[in-house]
N, C-alpha and C positions, 0 to 999 in steps of 0.2 A: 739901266743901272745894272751894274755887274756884281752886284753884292754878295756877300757868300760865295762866290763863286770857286774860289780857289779850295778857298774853308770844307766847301761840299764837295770839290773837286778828287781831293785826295787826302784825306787821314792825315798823318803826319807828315807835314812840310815844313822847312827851313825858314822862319821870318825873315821876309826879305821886305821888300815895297812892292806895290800897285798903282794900276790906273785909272781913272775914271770914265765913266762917258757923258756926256750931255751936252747940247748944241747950242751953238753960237748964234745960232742965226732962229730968227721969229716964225719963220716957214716952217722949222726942222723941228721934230718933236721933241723932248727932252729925254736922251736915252735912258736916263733916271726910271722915267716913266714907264720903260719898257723891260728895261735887263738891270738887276740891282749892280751896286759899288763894291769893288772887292773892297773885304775886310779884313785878309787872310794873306800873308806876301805870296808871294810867285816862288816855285823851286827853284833850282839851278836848270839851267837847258840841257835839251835832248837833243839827238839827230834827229830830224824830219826827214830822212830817206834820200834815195834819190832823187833830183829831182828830172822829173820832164817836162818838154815843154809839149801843152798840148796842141797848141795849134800846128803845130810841126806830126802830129799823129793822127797816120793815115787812122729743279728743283729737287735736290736727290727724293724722289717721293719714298720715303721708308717706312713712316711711320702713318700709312694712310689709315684711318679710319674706316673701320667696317660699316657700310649705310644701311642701316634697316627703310627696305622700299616692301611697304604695304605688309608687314611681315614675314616680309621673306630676308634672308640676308643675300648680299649680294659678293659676291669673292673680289676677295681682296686684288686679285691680280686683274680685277674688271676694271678697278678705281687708277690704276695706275696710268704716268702721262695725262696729268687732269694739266696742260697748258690751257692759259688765259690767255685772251684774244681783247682786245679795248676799240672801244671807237668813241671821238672825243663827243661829245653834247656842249655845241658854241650856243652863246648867246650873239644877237645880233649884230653887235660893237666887232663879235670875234674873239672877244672875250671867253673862255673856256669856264662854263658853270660846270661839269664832272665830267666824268666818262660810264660809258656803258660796258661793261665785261662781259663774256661769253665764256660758255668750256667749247674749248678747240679740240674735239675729240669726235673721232668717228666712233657708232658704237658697238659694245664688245661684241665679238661673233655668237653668237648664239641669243643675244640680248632679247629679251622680252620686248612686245613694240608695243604702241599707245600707249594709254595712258601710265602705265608701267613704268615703259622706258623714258619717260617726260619729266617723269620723277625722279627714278634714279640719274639721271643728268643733271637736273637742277640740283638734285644732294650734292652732286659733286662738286658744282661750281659754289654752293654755301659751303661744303669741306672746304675747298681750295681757300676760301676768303678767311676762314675760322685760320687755320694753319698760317695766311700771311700775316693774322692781327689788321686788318683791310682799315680799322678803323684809327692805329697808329699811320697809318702809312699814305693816305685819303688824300691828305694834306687841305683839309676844310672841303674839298671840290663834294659834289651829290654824285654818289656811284649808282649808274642804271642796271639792276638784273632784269634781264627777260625770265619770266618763270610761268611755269603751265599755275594754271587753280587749284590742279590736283597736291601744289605743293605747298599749300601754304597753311595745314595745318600739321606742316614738319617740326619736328625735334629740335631745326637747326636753328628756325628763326626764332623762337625761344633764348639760343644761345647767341644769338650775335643780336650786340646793341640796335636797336631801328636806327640813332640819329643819324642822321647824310645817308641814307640806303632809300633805293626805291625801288620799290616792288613794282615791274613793268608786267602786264597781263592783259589776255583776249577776254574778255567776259564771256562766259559761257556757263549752261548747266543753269541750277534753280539761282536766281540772280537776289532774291529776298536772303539766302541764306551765303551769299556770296558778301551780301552790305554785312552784316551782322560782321562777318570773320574779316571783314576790311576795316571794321570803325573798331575791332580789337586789335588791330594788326597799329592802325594808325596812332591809340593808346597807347603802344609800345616804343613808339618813335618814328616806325617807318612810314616815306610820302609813299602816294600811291600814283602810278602811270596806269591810262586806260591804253590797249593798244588796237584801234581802231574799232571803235566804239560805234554802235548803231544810231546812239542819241533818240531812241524812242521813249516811250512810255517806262516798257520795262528796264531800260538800264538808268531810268532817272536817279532812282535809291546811290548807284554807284557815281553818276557825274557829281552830285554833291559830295563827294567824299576824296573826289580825284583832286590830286594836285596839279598830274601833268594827262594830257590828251595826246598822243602822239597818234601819226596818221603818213603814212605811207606816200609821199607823194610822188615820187615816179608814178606808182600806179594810176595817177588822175592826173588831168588837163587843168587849167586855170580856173576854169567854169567852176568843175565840181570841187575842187579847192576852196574856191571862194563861197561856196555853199555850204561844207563842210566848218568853215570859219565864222561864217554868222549862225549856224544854227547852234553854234558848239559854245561862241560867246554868248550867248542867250539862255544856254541851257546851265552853266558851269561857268565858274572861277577858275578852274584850272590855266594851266600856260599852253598854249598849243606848241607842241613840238613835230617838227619835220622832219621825216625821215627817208635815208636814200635820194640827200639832195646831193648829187653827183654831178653839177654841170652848174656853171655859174648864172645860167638866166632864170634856172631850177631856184637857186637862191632869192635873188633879184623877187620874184614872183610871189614866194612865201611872206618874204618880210614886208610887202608893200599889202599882204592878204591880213596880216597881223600877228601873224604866227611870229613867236619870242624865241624858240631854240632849235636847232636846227641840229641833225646827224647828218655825215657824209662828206665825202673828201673834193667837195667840187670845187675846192680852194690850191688842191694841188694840183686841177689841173691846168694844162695852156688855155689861155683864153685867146680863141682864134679871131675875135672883134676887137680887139686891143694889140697895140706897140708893147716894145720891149720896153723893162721896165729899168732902165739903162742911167739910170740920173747923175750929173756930175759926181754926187759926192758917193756912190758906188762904184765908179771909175776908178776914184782916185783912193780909197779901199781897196781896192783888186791889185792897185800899182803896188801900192804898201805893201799887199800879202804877196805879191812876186818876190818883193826886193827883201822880204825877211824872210821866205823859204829857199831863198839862192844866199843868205847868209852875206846880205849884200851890207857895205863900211856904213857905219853908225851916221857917218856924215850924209850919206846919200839917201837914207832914210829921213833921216831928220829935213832935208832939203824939200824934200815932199812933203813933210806935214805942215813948213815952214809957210808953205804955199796955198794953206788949207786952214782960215782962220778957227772953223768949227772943229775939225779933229784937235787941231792942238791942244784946244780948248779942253775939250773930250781927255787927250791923255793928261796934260797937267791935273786936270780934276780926279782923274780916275788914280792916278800915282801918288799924289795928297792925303789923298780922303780914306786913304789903304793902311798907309804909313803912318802908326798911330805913333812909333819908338822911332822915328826920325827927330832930331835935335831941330831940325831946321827945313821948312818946305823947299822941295823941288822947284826950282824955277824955270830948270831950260831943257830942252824938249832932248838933245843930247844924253843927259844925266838921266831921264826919266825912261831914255830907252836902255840906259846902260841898268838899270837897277831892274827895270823892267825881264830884260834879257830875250834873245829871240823868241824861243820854244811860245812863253806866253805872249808875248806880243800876236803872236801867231792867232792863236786861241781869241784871245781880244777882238781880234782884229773880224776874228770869222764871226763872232758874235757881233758886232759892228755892222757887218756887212747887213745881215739880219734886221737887225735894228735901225738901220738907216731909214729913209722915207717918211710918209705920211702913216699911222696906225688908224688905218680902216679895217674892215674885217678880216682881210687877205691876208694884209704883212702880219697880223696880231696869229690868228692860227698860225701860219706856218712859222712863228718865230718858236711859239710853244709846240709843236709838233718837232719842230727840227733841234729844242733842247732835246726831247723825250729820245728820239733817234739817237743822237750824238753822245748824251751821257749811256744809253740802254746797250747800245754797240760796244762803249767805253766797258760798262762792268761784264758785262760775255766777254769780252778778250780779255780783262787781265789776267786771270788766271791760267792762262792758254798759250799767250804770244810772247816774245821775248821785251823789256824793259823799252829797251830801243823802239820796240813795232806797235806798242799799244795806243801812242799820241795818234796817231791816225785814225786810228777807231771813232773817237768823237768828231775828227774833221769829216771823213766815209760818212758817218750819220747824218750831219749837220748839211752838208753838201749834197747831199741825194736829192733835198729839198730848190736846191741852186737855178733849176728849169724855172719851176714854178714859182721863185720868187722874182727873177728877172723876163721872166713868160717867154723864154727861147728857150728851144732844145737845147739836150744836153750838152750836146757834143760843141754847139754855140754857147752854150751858159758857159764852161769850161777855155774855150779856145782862148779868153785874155788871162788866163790862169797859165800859171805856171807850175805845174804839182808833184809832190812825189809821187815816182812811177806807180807806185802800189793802190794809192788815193785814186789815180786816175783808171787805173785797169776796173777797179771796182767798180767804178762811179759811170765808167764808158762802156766797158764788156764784160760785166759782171765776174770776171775773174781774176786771180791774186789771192793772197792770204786773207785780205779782208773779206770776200765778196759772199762769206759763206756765214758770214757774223752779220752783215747788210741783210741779205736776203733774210735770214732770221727775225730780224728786227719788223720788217716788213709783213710778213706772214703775219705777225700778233695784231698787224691794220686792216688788210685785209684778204688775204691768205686763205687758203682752204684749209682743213684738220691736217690733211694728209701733206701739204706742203709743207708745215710747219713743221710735223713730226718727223718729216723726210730732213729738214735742216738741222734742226736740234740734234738728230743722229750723225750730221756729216761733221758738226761742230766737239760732238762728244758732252752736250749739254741736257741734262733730263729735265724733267716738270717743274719741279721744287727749286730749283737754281733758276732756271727762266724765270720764273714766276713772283720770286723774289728779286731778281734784278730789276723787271718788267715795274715791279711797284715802286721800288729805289727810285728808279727812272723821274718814274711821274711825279714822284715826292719832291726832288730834287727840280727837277721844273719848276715845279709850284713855286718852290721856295726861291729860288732866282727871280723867276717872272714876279713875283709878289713881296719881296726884301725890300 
């Protein structure tokens, strides 16, 4: 379902018509299900650039907040570049239950260390959420803070609502006096995360109080996994969450242990025991996107989809169900491309691709990963690139993800593509006007401080701009994925 798409896409656009998605066939899921129905017509079209064929190629922070840490104050020029860093918290469908936030910041030179500096960092990242309204912008999802013990009887969480916040923490220090300040914390609205939990005697007080258990699994084998799992359901109602599941057997292993939520990008990677993920009707997606970024005759487009009884399906529904101020439904795949027009046919078409297959856990994260990329790339460039160069930005996004949704390399994901040269320099050698907006985008996943801060300087983009695009992003996901 492409719903809101256009609506969320861009502010004020011209009413024009839309198109739908959703499948013909009983195999093919109902795109409905996956990406919402525009309800918002389509602009007028844009250049898409050059194009190449690849297989043929060899936040202004100004107004920071002074943090009182332990009574001391802390300078204001310490607070500055508080970028946020995200990583998504899947449920086991792939389904996206929140994300976990970080401050991406190394700390200031001189900074005070332990428990000090554990503090003034956590202030920051409670600044940083206070200053985006974290709780406008959420979009229903559970946002995960890691935060030391030391911080939580701050100033900040007073000021920010608990609902959908959870307070993630190592239990440490007098653990009696830790329950106490957790069953007032969770009075206030906020869940509570253990983060690797002893599960003895003394943190009993805290596992009744936890909602979520999380547990490191890279650092353990199957065994002590599966030990950690039954002692932890025995002891607690909380959800067990995985973390650092980087490799898809990593996954496999967890969810078969019982563990419900899962951290870690082992979704974007290749999986070296598995075929490409090549299915006819993303074949004939890829044809479509050649022949509308070569601005190829409405007739030879339509010949294609003529020949594809589910996409047609897909646009007629999607051109329909858009077109509220139409006198009379579209009925020929023709007309639907002509009202449609290239630029979003384009757009569609990339969301399509996504959207194709079966929604098991894979295709489900990487569709909502590869919104978050493609709108997040999209608002860092507008204000930067020329009119003409911007539309690329959410394809560069969205495609980055093109490996790991078809499980072949890049340079193989790309080679039945035919793309503008700019899309492709980024996507293949990190270089072009885009590639400095991609990398950016990337650092906030999994990026070191210093990466990040290194791109945002090459971009000319500070804290407070990132960081509100960064939530834009995920808002605007949500609300596609879920419309």
């Amino acid at each position: 379902m492409l719903s809101k798409y256009f609506k969320l896409f861009g502010g004020t656009q011209k009413k024009n018509r839309v198109v739908p998605n959703a499948s013909a066939h009983a195999s093919e899921p109902a795109l409905d299900a996956i990406v919402p129905l525009l309800n918002t017509p389509p602009s007028a079209a844009a250049s898409v650039g050059r194009v190449v064929d690849t297989t043929a190629a060899n936040a202004v922070v100004s107004d920071v907040l002074p943090i009182d840490t332990h009574g001391r104050r802390t300078q204001v020029s310490d607070l500055l570049k508080r970028f946020l860093g995200r990583q998504p918290v899947l449920e086991a469908d792939g389904r996206t239950l929140g994300y976990e936030l970080r401050l991406k910041k190394s700390p200031p030179p001189g900074a005070p260390s332990g428990p000090t500096l554990m503090q003034m960092m956590d202030e920051m990242l409670l600044a940083s959420l206070l200053d985006l309204n974290i709780h406008a912008l959420r979009g229903g999802r559970q946002i995960f803070l890691p935060l030391s013990v030391h911080t939580l009887d701050s100033g900040f969480l007073t000021r920010l609502a608990g609902e959908g916040l959870v307070l993630a923490l190592r239990p440490e220090g007098d653990m009696a006096a830790l329950a106490t300040r957790l069953a007032e914390l969770k009075r206030m609205g906020y869940a509570i995360a253990l983060d690797e939990p002893t599960l003895d005697a003394a943190t009993r007080p805290l596992l009744k109080l936890a909602d979520f258990l999380r547990v490191d699994a890279h650092g353990r084998d199957a065994i002590a996994l599966g030990e950690f799992a039954v002692a932890a359901l025995k002891q607690s109602r909380a959800r067990l969450v995985a973390t650092h599941v980087d490799v898809e057997e990593l996954f496999e292993v967890c969810r078969k242990l019982g563990f419900k939520a899962f951290q870690g990008y082992s979704f974007t990677r290749l999986e070296s025991t598995q075929g490409a993920r090549l299915n006819p009707q993303r074949l004939r997606i890829m044809e479509l996107i050649n022949l509308t970024v070569s601005r190829a005759e409405i007739e030879d487009i339509e010949a294609v989809f003529k020949r594809d009884a589910a996409l047609a399906y897909n646009l007629l529904r999607y051109i329909n169900s858009a077109a509220n101020g139409l006198m009379q439904p579209v009925r020929s795949i023709g007309h639907a491309l002509m009202v449609l027009g290239y630029d979003q046919l384009y757009r569609w078409l990339t969301l399509l691709l996504f959207a194709s297959g079966e929604p098991d856990f894979r295709s489900l994260a990487l569709m909502r990963t590869a919104l978050v990329r493609g709108r997040f790339a999209e608002l860092l460039g507008q204000p930067r690139l020329a009119p003409e160069a911007r539309g690329g930005l959410f394809i560069v996004g969205m495609f980055s993800l093109l490996d790991a949704l078809l499980n072949l390399p890049m340079k193989q994901a790309l080679a039945g593509l035919k793309l503008p040269g700019e899309i492709a320099q980024a996507l293949l050698e990190r270089e072009g006007p885009y590639a400095p907006y991609l990398e950016l985008v990337l650092a906030t996943e999994e990026g070191e401080a210093h990466i990040l801060e290194t791109y945002a300087a090459v971009c000319g983009i500070e804290a407070r701009e990132l960081n509100e695009a960064h939530a834009q992003a995920l808002l605007w996901a949500d609300q596609v994925a879920l419309a």
